[in-house]
C-alpha positions in Angstrom: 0.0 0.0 0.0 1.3 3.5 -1.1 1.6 7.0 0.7 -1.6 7.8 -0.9 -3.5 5.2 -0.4 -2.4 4.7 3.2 -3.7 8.3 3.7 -6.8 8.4 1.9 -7.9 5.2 4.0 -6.6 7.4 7.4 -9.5 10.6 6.1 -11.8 7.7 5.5 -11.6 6.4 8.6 -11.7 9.6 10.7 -14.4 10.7 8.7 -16.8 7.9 9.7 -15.2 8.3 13.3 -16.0 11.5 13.9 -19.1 12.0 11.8 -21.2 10.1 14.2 -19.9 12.0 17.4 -19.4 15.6 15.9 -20.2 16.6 13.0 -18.2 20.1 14.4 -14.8 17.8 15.1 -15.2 16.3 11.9 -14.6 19.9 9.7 -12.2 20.8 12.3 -10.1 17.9 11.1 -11.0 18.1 7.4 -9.9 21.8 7.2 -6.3 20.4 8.7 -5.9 17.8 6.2 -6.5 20.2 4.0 -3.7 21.8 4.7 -1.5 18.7 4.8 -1.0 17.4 1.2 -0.9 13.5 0.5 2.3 13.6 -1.9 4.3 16.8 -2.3 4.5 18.1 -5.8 7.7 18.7 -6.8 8.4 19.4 -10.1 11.3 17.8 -11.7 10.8 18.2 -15.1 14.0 19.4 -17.1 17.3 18.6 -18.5 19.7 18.3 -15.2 23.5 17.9 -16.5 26.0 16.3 -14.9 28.3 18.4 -12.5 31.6 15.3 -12.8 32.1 12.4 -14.8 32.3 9.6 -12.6 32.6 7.2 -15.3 35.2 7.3 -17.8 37.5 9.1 -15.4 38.0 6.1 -12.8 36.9 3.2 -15.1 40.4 3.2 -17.2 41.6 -0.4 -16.2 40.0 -3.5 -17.4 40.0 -5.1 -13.9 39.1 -2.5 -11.3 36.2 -3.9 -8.3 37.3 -0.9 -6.0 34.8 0.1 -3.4 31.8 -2.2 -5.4 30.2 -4.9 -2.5 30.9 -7.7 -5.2 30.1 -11.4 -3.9 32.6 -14.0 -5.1 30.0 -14.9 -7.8 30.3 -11.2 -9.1 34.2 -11.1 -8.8 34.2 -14.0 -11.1 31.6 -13.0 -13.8 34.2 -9.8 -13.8 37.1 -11.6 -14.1 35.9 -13.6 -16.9 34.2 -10.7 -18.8 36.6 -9.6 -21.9 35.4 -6.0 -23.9 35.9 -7.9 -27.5 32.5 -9.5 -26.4 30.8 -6.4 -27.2 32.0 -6.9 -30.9 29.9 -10.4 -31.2 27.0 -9.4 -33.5 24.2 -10.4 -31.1 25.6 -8.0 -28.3 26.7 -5.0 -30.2 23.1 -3.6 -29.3 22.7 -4.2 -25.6 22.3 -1.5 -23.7 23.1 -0.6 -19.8 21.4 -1.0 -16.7 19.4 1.9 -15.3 21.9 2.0 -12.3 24.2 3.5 -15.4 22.3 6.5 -14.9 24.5 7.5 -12.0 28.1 5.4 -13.1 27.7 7.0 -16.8 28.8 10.3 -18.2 25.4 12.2 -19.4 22.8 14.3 -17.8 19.0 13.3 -17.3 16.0 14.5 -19.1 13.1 14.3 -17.0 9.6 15.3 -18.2 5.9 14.3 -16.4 3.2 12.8 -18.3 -0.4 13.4 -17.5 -3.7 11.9 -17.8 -5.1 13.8 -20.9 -8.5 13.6 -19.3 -7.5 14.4 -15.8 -4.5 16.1 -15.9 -3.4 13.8 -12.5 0.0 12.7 -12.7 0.6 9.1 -14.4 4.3 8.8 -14.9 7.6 10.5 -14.7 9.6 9.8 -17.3 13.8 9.6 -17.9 15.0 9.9 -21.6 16.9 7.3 -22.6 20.3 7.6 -23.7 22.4 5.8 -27.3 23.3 3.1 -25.3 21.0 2.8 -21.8 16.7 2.9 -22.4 14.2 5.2 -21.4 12.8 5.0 -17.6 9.3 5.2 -17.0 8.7 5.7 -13.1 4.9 4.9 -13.2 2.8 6.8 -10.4 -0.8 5.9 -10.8 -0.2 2.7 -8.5 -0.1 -0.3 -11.5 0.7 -3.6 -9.9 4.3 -5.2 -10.7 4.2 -7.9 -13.3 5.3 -11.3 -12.3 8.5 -12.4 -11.5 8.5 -14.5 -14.8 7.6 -11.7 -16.9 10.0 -10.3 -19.7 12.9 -8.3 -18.7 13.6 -5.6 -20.3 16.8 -3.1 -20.7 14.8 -0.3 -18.9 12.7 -2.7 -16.4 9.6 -1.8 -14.9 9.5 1.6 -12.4 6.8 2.6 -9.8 7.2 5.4 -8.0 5.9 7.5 -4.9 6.7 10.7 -2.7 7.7 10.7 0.6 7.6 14.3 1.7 9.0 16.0 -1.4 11.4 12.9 -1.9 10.0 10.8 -4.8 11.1 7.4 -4.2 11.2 5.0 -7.1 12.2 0.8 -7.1 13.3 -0.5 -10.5 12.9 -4.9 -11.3 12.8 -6.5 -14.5 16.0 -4.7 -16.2 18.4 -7.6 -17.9 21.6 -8.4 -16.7 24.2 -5.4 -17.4 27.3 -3.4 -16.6 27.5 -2.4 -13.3 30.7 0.0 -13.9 31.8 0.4 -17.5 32.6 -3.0 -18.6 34.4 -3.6 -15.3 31.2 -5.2 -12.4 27.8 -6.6 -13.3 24.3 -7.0 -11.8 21.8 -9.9 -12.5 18.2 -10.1 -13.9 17.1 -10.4 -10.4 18.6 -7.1 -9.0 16.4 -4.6 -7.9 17.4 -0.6 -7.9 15.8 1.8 -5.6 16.0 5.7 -6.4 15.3 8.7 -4.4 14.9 11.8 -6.1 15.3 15.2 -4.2 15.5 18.7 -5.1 16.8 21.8 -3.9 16.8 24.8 -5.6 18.6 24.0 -9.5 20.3 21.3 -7.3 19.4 17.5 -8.1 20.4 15.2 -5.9 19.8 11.2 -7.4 20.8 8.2 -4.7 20.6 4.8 -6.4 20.3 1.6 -4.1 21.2 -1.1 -6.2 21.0 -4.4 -4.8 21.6 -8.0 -5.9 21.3 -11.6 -4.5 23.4 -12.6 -7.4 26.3 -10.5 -8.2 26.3 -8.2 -4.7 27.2 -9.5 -1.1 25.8 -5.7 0.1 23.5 -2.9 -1.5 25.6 -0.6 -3.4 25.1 3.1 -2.8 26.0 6.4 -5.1 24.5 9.8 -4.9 25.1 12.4 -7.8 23.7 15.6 -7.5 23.1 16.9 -11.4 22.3 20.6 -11.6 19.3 22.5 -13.8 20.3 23.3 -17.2 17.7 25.2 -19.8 19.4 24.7 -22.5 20.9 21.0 -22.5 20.1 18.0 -24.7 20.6 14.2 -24.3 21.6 12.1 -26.7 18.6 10.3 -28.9 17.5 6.7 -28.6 18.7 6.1 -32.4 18.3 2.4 -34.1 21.1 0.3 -33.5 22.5 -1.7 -36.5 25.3 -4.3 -36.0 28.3 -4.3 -38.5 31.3 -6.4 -38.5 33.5 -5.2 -36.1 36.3 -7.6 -35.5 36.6 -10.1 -38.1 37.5 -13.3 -36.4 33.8 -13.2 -34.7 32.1 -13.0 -37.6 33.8 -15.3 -39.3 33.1 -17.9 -36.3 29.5 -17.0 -34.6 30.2 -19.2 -32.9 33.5 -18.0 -30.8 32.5 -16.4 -27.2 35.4 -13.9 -25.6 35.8 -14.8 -22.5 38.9 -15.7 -20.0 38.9 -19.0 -18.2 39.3 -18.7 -14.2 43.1 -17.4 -13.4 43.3 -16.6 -17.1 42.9 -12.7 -16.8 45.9 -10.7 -18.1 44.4 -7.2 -16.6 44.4 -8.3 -13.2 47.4 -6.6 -11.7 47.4 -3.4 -14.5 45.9 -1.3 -11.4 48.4 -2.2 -8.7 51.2 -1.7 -11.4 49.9 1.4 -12.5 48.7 3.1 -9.5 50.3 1.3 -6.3 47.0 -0.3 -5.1 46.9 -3.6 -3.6 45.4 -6.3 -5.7 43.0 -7.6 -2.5 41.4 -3.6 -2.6 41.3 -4.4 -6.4 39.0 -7.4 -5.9 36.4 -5.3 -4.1 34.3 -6.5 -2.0 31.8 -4.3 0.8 34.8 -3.6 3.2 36.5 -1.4 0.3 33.6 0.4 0.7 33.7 2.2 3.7 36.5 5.2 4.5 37.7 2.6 7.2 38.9 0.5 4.5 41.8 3.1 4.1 43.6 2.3 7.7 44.7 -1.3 5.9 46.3 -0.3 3.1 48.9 1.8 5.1 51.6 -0.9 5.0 50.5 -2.3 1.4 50.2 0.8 -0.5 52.9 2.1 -2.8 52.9 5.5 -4.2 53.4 5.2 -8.0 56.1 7.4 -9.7 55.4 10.8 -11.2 53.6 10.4 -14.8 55.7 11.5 -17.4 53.5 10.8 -20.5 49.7 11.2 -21.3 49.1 12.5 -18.0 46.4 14.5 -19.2 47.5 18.0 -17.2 47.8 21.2 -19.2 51.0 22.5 -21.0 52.8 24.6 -18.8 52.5 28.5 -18.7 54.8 30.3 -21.3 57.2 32.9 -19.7 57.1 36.3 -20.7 58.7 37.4 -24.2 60.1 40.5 -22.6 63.3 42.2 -22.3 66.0 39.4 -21.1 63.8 36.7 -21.6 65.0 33.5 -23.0 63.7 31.7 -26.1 60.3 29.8 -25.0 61.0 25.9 -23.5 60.6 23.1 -25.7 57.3 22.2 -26.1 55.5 25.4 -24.5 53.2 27.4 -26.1 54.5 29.2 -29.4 57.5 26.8 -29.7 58.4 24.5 -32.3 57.2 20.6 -31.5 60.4 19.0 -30.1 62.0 16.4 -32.7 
């Protein structure tokens, strides 16, 4: 039973109470309800872009379970995932899990949809993205279909307010990427939202959790921020083409690595000092705590020398006494 329903029985109730002792107590309370809305109406209709990327910046390495709850089922499905299986023709098309909505690097287009009669409030609605579908957060109180029922990319949404908080629980979405190509989540997950908003301020916490893939609920919050003049990128048709020739010329082939067989595995600890058992993930790399163990296990990786990715340094003055500008700054030749 919803908010609303839970509140229309209370005024039901009440009313017959108090109707038969006083018909004066009775409007007194009426005229407070009144004044006490079921669900608060919160608009949150708009394109809301994305303040950080939390995606491509941190999902670099192949093999990188950081701070994700992961169950040993989960490590494994991870370990044995290799990208080139996105190439096979049959899963060039999939798309992501709505949980991508907060790991991925666009914004969110939300609009409302009305009864055309009514005007009351069916469904909120998230656009979809090129590769992760449209969210539907239904709010006119349609049952959940069956456990057995299709899955689909998007899944099946209701959703209700508590206070100006719309809450939202997402089944039914097929099995998908967790954290770009690196974690996963089953068919049988289930992904609670909680939208809240303050101002031009969005804040989004997604719940996910899993009986397959997760030993713990995973948690993010990303706050997205009010934008009049953004766009998403359009559902388009997706049309599979040969991308790596060896899987199209054996459909049959599956990319995969066998148990122990993953060459990635210690590409994060060589590259950035990090133990391989914080690697693996699991829910203790969750928590801030998780820090105090690495203490006598980390290793601070030497300075980055190429494709760091920071600016060019500042070019000196071309004044009186300067010297030629550095190799490489701004307004010198390229270095040979």
């Amino acid at each position: 039973m919803g908010p609303d329903t839970l509140f229309g029985a209370l005024v039901e109730t009440m009313t017959r109470h108090l109707f038969v002792r006083s018909p004066a107590a009775l409007l007194t309370v009426l005229i407070m309800l009144s004044t006490v809305p079921a669900a608060a109406q919160v608009d949150l209709s708009g394109y809301w872009s994305r303040e950080g990327d939390s995606d491509n910046g941190y999902s670099r390495e192949p093999v990188d379970l950081l701070g994700i709850p992961v169950s040993g089922d989960g490590r494994a499905k991870a370990l044995s995932y290799d990208i080139a299986a996105l190439s096979a023709t049959e899963r060039q098309c999939q798309m992501y899990t709505p949980f991508y909505a907060l790991t991925g690097p666009f914004g969110l287009k939300i609009s409302s949809e009305q009864d055309p009669i009514t005007q009351k409030l069916v469904a909120w609605k998230i656009d979809g993205w090129i590769d992760r579908d449209v969210t539907t957060i239904w709010m006119d109180g349609r049952p959940r279909p069956s456990a057995y029922a299709p899955h689909s990319h998007g899944g099946f949404t209701t959703g209700w307010w508590e206070g100006n908080t719309l809450t939202a629980v997402t089944t039914h979405f097929k099995m998908g990427d967790i954290k770009r190509h690196t974690s996963f989540s089953s068919d049988r997950a289930t992904l609670t939202y909680r939208f809240t908003r303050y101002g031009d301020l969005l804040s989004v916490t997604g719940i996910l959790e899993d009986p397959v893939y997760l030993a713990e609920p995973y948690v993010l919050t990303h706050v997205f921020k009010l934008d009049a003049g953004g766009t998403t990128f359009p559902l388009t048709a997706c049309e599979p083409i040969e991308e790596l020739p060896h899987l199209h010329e054996n459909p049959g082939l599956v990319p995969h690595y066998l148990p122990g067989a993953n060459p990635w595995i210690n590409e994060l600890t060589q590259n950035r000092g990090i133990p391989l058992d914080a690697v693996m993930g699991g829910p203790a790399t969750m928590y801030p705590e998780y820090r105090k163990t690495l203490r006598d296990t980390y290793k601070m990786p030497a300075a980055c020398k190429i494709d760091c990715g920071a600016p060019p340094p500042p070019t000196p003055a071309r004044g009186r006494g300067a010297g030629p500008a550095p190799v490489g700054g701004r307004g010198a030749p390229p270095p040979r």
